[in-house]
Structures are given as structure tokens and as C-alpha cells.
LOKEZA-289048 format. One record per residue (C-alpha): residue number from 1; z, x, y. Coordinates in steps of 0.25 Angstrom, whole numbers. Example, Ala and Ser with C-alpha at 12.3 -4.5 7.8 and 13.67 -1.06 7.14 Angstrom:
BEGIN
(1; (31; 49; -18)),
(2; (29; 55; -4)),
This chain:
BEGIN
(1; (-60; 82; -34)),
(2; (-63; 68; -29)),
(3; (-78; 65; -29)),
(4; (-88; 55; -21)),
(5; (-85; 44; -30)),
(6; (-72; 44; -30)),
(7; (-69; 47; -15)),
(8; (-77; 33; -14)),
(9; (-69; 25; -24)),
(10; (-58; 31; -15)),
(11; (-65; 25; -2)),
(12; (-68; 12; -6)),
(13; (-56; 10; -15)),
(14; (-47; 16; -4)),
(15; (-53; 4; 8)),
(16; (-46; -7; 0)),
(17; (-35; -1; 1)),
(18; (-36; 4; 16)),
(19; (-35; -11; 18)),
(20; (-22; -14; 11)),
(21; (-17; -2; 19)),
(22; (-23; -8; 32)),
(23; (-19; -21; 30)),
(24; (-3; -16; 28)),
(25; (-5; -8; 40)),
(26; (-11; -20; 48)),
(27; (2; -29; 44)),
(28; (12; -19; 47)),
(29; (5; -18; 61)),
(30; (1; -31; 64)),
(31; (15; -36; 59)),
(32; (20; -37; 74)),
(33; (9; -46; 78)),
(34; (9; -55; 65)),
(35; (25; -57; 67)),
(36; (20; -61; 82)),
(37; (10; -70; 75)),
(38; (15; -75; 60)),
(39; (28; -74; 61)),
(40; (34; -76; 75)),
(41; (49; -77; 77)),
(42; (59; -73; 87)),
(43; (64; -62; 80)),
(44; (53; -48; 80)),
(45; (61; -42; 69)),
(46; (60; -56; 59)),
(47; (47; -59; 64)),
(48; (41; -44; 58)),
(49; (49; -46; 46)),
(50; (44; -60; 42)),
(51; (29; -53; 46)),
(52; (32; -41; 36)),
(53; (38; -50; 26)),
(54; (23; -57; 27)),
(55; (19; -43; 26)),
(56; (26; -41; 12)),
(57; (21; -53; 6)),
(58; (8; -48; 5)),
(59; (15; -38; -5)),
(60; (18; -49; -14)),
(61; (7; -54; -19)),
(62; (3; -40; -23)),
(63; (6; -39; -38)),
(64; (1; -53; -42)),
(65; (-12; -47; -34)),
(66; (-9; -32; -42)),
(67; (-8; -40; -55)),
(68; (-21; -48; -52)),
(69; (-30; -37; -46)),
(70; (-24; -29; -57)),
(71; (-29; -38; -68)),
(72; (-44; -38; -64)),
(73; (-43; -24; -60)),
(74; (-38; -19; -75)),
(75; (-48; -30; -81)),
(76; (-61; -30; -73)),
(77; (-59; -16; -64)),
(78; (-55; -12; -52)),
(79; (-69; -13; -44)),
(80; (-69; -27; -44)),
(81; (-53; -28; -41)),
(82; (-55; -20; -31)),
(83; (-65; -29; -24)),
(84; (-59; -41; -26)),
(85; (-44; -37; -20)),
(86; (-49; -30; -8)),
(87; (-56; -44; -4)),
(88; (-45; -53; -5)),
(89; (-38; -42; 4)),
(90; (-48; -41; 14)),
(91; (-49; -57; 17)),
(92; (-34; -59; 17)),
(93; (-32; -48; 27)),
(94; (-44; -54; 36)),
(95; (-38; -68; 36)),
(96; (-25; -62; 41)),
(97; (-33; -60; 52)),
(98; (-36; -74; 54)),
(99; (-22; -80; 53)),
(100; (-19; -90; 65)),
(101; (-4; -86; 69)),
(102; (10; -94; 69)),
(103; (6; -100; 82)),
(104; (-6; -107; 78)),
(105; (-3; -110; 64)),
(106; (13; -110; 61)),
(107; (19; -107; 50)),
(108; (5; -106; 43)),
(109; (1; -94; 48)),
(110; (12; -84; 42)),
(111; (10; -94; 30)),
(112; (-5; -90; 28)),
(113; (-1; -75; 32)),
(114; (7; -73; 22)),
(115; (-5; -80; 12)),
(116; (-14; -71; 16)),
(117; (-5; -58; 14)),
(118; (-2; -64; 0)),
(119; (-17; -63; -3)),
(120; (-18; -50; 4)),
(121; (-7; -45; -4)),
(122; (-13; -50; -19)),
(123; (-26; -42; -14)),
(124; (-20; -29; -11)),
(125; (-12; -30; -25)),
(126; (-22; -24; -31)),
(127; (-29; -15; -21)),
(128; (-21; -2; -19)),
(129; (-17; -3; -36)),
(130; (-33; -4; -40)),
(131; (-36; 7; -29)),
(132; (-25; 14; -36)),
(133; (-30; 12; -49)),
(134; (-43; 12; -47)),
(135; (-44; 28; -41)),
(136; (-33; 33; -49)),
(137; (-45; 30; -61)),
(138; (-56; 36; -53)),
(139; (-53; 50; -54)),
(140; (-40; 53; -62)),
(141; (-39; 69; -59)),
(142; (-39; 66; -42)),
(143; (-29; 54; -44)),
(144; (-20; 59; -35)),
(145; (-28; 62; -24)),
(146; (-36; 49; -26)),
(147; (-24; 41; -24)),
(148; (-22; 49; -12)),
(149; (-35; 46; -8)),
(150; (-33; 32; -9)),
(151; (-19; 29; -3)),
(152; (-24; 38; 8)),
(153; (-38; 28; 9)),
(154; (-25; 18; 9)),
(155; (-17; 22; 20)),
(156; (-31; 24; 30)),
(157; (-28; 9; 30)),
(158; (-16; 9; 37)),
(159; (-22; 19; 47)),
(160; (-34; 10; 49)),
(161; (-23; -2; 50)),
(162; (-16; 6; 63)),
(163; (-29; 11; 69)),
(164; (-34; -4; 69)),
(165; (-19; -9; 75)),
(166; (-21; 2; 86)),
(167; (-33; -1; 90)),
(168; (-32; -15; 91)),
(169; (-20; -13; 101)),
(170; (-27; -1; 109)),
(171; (-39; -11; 111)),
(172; (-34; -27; 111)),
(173; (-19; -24; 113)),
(174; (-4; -26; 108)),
(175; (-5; -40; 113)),
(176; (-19; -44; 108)),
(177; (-15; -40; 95)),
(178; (-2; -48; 95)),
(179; (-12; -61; 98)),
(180; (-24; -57; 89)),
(181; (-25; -42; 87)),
(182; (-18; -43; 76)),
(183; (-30; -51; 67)),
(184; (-39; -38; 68)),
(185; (-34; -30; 58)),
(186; (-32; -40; 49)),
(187; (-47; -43; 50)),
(188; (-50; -29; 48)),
(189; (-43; -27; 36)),
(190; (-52; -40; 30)),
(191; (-65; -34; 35)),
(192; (-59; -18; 27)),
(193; (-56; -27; 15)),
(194; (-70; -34; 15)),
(195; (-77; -21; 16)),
(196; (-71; -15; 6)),
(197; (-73; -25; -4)),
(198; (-88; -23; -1)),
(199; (-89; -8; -6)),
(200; (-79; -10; -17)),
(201; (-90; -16; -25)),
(202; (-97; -2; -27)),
(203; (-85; 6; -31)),
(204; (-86; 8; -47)),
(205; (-77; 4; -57)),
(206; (-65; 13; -63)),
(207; (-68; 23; -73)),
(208; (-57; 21; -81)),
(209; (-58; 4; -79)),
(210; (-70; 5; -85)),
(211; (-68; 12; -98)),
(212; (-57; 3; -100)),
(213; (-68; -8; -98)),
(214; (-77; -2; -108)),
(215; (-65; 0; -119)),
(216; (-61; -15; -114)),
(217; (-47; -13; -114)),
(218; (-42; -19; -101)),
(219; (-31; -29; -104)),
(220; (-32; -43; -104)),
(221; (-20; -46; -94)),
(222; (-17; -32; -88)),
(223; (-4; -36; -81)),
(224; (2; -42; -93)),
(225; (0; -28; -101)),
(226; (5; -22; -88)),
(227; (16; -31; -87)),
(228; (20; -30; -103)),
(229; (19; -15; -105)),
(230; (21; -8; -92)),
(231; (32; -13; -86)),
(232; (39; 1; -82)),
(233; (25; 7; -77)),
(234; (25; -5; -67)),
(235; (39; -2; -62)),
(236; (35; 12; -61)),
(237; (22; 10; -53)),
(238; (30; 1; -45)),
(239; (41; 12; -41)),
(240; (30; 21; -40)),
(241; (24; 15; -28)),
(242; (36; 10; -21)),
(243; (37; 24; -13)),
(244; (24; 23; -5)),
(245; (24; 8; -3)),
(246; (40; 9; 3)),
(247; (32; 20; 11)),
(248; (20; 16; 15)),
(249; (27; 1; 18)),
(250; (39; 6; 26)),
(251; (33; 19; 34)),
(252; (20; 14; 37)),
(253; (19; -2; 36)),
(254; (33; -5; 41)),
(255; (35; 6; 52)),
(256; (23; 0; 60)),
(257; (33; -11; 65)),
(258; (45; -4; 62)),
(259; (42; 7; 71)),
(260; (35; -2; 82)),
(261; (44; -15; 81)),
(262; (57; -8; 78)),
(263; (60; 5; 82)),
(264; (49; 2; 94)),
(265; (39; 14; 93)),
(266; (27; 12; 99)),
(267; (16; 5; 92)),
(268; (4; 13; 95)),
(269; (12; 27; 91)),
(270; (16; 20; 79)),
(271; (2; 18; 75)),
(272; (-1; 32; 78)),
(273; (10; 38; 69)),
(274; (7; 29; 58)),
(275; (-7; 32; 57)),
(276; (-2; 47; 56)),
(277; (7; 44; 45)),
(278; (-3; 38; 36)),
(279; (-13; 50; 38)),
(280; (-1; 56; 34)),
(281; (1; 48; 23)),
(282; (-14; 50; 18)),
(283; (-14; 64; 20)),
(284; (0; 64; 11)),
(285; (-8; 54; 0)),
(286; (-18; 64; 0)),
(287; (-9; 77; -5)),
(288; (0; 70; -14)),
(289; (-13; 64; -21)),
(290; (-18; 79; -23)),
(291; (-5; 84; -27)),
(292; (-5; 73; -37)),
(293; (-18; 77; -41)),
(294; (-11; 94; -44)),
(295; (-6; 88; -59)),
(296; (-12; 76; -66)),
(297; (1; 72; -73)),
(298; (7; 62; -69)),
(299; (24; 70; -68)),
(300; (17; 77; -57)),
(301; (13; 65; -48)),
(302; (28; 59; -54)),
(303; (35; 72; -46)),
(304; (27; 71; -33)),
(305; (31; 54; -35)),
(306; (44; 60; -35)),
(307; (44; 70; -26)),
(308; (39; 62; -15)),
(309; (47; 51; -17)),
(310; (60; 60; -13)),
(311; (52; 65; -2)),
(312; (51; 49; 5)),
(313; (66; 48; 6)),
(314; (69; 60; 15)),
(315; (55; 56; 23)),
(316; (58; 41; 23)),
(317; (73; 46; 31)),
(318; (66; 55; 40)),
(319; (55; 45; 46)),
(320; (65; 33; 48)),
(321; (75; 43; 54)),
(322; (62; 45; 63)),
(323; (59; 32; 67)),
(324; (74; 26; 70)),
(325; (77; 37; 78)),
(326; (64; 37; 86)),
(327; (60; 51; 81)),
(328; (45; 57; 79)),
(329; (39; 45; 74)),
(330; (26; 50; 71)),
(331; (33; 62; 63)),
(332; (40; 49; 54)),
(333; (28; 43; 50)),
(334; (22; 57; 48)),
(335; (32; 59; 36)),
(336; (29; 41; 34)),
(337; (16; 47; 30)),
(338; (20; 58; 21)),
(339; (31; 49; 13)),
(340; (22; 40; 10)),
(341; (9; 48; 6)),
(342; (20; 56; -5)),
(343; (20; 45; -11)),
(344; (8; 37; -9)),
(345; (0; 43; -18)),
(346; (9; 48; -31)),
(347; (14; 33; -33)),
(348; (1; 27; -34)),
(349; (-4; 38; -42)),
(350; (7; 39; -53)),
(351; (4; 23; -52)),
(352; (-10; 23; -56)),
(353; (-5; 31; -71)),
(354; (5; 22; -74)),
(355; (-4; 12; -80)),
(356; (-15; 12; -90)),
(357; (-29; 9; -87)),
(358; (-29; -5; -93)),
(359; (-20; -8; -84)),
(360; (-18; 1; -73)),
(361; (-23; -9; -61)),
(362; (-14; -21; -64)),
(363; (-1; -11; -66)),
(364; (-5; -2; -53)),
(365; (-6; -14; -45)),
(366; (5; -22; -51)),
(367; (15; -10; -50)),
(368; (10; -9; -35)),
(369; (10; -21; -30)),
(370; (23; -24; -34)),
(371; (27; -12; -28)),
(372; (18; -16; -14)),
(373; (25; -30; -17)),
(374; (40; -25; -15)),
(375; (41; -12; -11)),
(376; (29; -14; -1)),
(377; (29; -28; 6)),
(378; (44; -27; 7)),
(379; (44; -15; 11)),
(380; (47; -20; 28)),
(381; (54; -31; 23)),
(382; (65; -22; 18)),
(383; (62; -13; 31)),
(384; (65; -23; 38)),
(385; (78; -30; 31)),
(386; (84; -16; 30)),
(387; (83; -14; 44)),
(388; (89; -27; 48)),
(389; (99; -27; 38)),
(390; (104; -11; 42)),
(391; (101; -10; 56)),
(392; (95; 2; 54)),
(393; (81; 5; 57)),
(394; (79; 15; 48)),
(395; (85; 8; 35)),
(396; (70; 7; 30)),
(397; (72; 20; 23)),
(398; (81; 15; 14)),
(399; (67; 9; 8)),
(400; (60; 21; 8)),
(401; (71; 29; 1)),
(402; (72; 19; -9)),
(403; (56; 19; -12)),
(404; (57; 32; -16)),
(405; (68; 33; -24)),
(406; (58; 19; -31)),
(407; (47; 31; -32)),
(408; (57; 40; -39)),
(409; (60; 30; -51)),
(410; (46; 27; -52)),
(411; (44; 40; -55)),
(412; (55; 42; -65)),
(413; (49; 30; -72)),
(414; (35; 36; -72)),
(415; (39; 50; -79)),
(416; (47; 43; -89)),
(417; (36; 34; -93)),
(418; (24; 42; -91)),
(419; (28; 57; -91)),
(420; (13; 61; -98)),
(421; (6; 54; -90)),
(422; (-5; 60; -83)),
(423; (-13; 54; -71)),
(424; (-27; 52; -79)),
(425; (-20; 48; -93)),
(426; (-18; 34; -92)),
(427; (-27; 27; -104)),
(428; (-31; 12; -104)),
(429; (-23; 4; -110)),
């Protein structure tokens, strides 16, 4: 069972992460008033585009930040890593905030935007990869469900995110927010990220991280081991992670403007749905972390990989079928939730054993990040193109299909490579 400690490290290590959650919710909802205000333009359609183009940016910058965070993280431990990175995030999302707008500044003002999602993107690199790293070290027979645990702690984010969106338009209104509603959030996130480097200072210190300490046999340059002798583990990370960020970007970031701005749903029964999704989602993270947890090796987590992976195709034709044709659409992003909490646990999970201690950190975070990078921050770019370049508003699933089928050859990649690899027997390096 999970114990006191543990459910702690959890807590604490889960609220940095609710802020990278929350701040990709905020964008995704706030992407309407920040076309308005950034990005104007006499075209709605171009105008959203250029704003999640900003969007995706940030995504860019993630793997130098994974490979950074990841060398001090392997060298010097995850603690202080930990603190570090989830400062830099808080003040980048709080001086969003602060932004003047196109009409007071010009062109400086998506300019400096764009900057600050930049530094916003480096910091999360290597957030979700140390959390991921960092609990699947704390307790190797429940790492299933920790994961589980975490991803769920993950997703409150985008639920806190909505809640904060709703309630600012129930209380100051759709037209105040367009004006300077829309700087709240943003200055939330800042004051979430600030607290939560306070009490990371009294979390303790990887186990496992430590005994390496003692034996001293970190590596000088983690990335270049990484980079010279792990090439294959990093593409199959990579594919590993594809599935749930091609969800999680598609059914839950994207469809926040998709659904509203496009098929013309209404806003507030949007932000109802979506909310029941996510708890969807969590409750989903949850049991596929405790069925991980029913068999320690590592070919039973590879077939649940795999079997949910061929379970996102069918669901991925249903929910869009849903939305075009104006069907149930709190029954879509019911099943939203349950694609992408299949797979939103298992990736990460069969991730955290594909690298050895000494390394573990930088290749978690590089072979993430890369994936957040590509499959993540163009994730409504593509939305977008397919649909302008098809006509057809539910040409998007094409994107999800092919997201699974990425899952699929990472796990065939794994097996091949790692076939006696148990979920606790990774040894430093």
C-alpha cells in the first residue's frame, strides 16, 4: 500500500504539475481573447490559428529545457531541480498576465508573448519528466498506481483551469474578460507556481538518487551517455508518449475552441462536459495504474500499452462522429476521458524503466519533451490545417488514429529491447 510519505511526495510533487495542466487549459480557453488581443486580424479562423501556433511554441523549447533540468536532475538530484523549474514557471505564467496588447504596444506584444512561452516551455521540460522519475523511484511495487496518482493530481489542473474560466465569466462577464478578464488566470497560475516552490524545499531526496550519490557514479555529461548509447530507448520513449499527448492535446485542449468557435456549442456546457471528462480521465488513470500494479513485469504493462492503444481508434471515430453531427456532446467527452486515461498512465509508466538510474532524468525528460514538442504543441496546428485543407470538421481523427498506431511501434520496440525487464530492475549505470 501507499503510505503517509508517500501520499505527500505525491501532493507536493503532483502541484507543479497541476500548474503545467492548468496553464495548458488557461491558453486553450483564453485563446479567443488573446486572438482578440495579440493577434487581431479580419479573419477568426487565422487569427485562432496564429494564437495556437503561439501556443505551440512553447512546446519548442522543451527538450533544450528536458536536457537541462535533466543534467542537474541526474547530477545534483531531483529536489533542487524540482525547485528550480517550477519558479521559472511560475514567473513566466504571471508576467503573461501583465502583457500590454497589440493596441498599446504593436507588434511587441505578441513578440514578448511568444518570449515568455519560450521560457515558460524550457521550465516545464523538465517538470512532468522529474515528477515522472522522481515517483516511479519512491516506491517500486505501487508504481502503477503512483503514476496514476500523479497524472490524476495532473489533470485537477485542467479542472481548476475551467473552474477559474467559469467563474470569472459568471461574475465579471464574457465582455470584461475580452478586455482584462482574461489576465487572472494567468496571474493565478504565477501565485500556484510560487507556492509550490515554497514547500518543495521540505520534500526528501530520491532513494535511489542517493545511493548512486553515495557509490558516486552519476555521469559527467548525462545527455552525451544518453545521446551515444541509448539512441533506440529514446525513440521508443518518444512513441510511448505519443498516444496520450495526441489525446490529451486534441480532445481536451483543442476541443475547447473547436467546439465553441466552430461547431458553435455553447461555452458554459462546454466547460461543464469538459470538466466531466477529466474526472473521467482521473478515475480511468487511477484503474489502469492498479491494473498495472497486478504483474510487476514489464510484457504485462507492454500488452495493456497495446491493448489500449487499439482501443483509441474506435473511441477517437465515435467522439468526433459525435461532435460534427451535434450529437450527445457530454456522452463524447465522456469516452474523451476514457481514451485518454487508457493511456495516460501505461506510457509514462513503461517510460520511467526504459532508462538506468544514472540517467534516467535526462532520457525521461528528453524522450518527452521531444514528444510534447511535436506531437503536443502541433498538435491544433494540424487540427487546424486538416480541417482547412478537407473541409471536413472531423478530419482531426485522422491524428488521433495515427497516435495510436505511434503507441503500437513503440511497444513492439520496447518488447524487442527489453523483454526481462521488470518495473523495479533497472540498476545505475
Amino acid at each position: 500500500m501507499i503510505n503517509k510519505s508517500d501520499s505527500k511526495l505525491i501532493w507536493i510533487t503532483a502541484l507543479g504539475g497541476l500548474l503545467e495542466y492548468y496553464d495548458f487549459s488557461v491558453f486553450a480557453l483564453m485563446a479567443g481573447y488573446l486572438a482578440d488581443q495579440f493577434f487581431p486580424g479580419t479573419d477568426p479562423l487565422t487569427s485562432l490559428l496564429t494564437t495556437f501556433a503561439t501556443f505551440s511554441v512553447g512546446y519548442f523549447s522543451r527538450p533544450l529545457g528536458g536536457l537541462v533540468f535533466g543534467h542537474f536532475g541526474d547530477r545534483y538530484g531531483r529536489k533542487q531541480t524540482f525547485s528550480v523549474s517550477v519558479l521559472i514557471m511560475a514567473v513566466s505564467t504571471a508576467l503573461m498576465g501583465c502583457l500590454p496588447t497589440y493596441s498599446q504596444i504593436g507588434i511587441w506584444a505578441p513578440f514578448l508573448m511568444t518570449l515568455l512561452r519560450l521560457a515558460q516551455g524550457f521550465s516545464i521540460g523538465g517538470e512532468i519528466p522529474g515528477a515522472i522519475t522522481f515517483l516511479s523511484e519512491s516506491n517500486p511495487k505501487h508504481q502503477g498506481l503512483i503514476i496514476g496518482l500523479l497524472i490524476s493530481g495532473l489533470l485537477s489542473g485542467f479542472i481548476f483551469g475551467s473552474f477559474i474560466h467559469s467563474s470569472l465569466l459568471d461574475t465579471i462577464g464574457n465582455e470584461a474578460m475580452k478586455e482584462w478578464g482574461w489576465r487572472i488566470p494567468f496571474w493565478v497560475g504565477g501565485g500556484l507556481g510560487i507556492f509550490s516552490y515554497f514547500i518543495r524545499k521540505h520534500i526528501n531526496e530520491s532513494a535511489l538518487f542517493l545511493k548512486l550519490n553515495r557509490e558516486k557514479q552519476q555521469q559527467q555529461i548525462p545527455a552525451l551517455v544518453l545521446l551515444k548509447y541509448h539512441k533506440r530507448s529514446i525513440a521508443t520513449g518518444i512513441l510511448l508518449i505519443i498516444p496520450a499527448t495526441g489525446c490529451m492535446s486534441l480532445l481536451f485542449l483543442f476541443t475547447q475552441s473547436y467546439l465553441t468557435q466552430l461547431l458553435f456549442y455553447q461555452s458554459s456546457a462546454v466547460t461543464v462536459a469538459s470538466i466531466a471528462g477529466t474526472l473521467m480521465s482521473i478515475a480511468t488513470c487511477i484503474f489502469t495504474g492498479w491494473l498495472a500494479d497486478r504483474d510487476l513485469h514489464t510484457n504485462h504493462s507492454i500488452k495493456l500499452m497495446r491493448g489500449f492503444c487499439l482501443l483509441v481508434i474506435p473511441l477517437s471515430l465515435a467522439i468526433f462522429h459525435i461532435y460534427v453531427n451535434q450529437l450527445s456532446l457530454f456522452t463524447a467527452i465522456l469516452i474523451s476521458g476514457l481514451a485518454y486515461g487508457s493511456v495516460a498512465v501505461i506510457g509514462p509508466l513503461l517510460l520511467s524503466t526504459t532508462f538506468p538510474v544514472s540517467i534516467r532524468y535526462s532520457g525521461v525528460a528528453l524522450s518527452y519533451n521531444i514528444c510534447l514538442a511535436t506531437f503536443g504543441g502541433l498538435t491544433p496546428v494540424i487540427a487546424m490545417t486538416l480541417i482547412k485543407m478537407s473541409s471536413d470538421l472531423s478530419a482531426p481523427v485522422l491524428y488521433l488514429i495515427f497516435c495510436a498506431i505511434c503507441g503500437l511501434a513503440g511497444c513492439y520496440l520496447l518488447r524487442k529491447t527489453s523483454s526481462t525487464t521488470s518495473s523495479q530492475c533497472t540498476a545505475p549505470q
